[in-house]
C-alpha angles and dihedrals in degrees: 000000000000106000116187080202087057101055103051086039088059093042090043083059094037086053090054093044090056096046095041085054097055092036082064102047095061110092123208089049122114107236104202093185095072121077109222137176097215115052092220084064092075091067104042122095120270114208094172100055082039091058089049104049091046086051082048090053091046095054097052092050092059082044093060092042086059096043099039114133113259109236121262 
């Protein structure tokens, strides 16, 4: 079932995951969404959460190419 809903939903969320990705790769800004024990934590660089938001990106991308409208 193709959603149009469903496609700019998926490339909403592909747009986040992007964003979120590089958001985590810059170091010397204080990320308030990680829980960390030591405070200099907040400000280092997190490849890992980086990683997931960019396969999370990915994957939605994949998910908006699937679900895109067929043309009239």
């Amino acid at each position: 079932m193709r959603s149009p809903a469903l496609f700019y939903g998926a490339i909403v969320i592909a747009i986040i995951g992007i964003a979120l990705g590089v958001y985590y790769l810059m170091g010397g800004i204080w990320h308030p969404i990680l829980p960390a024990a030591h405070p200099k934590a907040v400000y280092s660089v997190h490849r890992f959460y980086a990683a997931a938001a960019f396969v999370v990106a990915v994957i939605c991308i994949i998910g908006a190419v699937v679900a895109r409208p067929r043309k009239a």
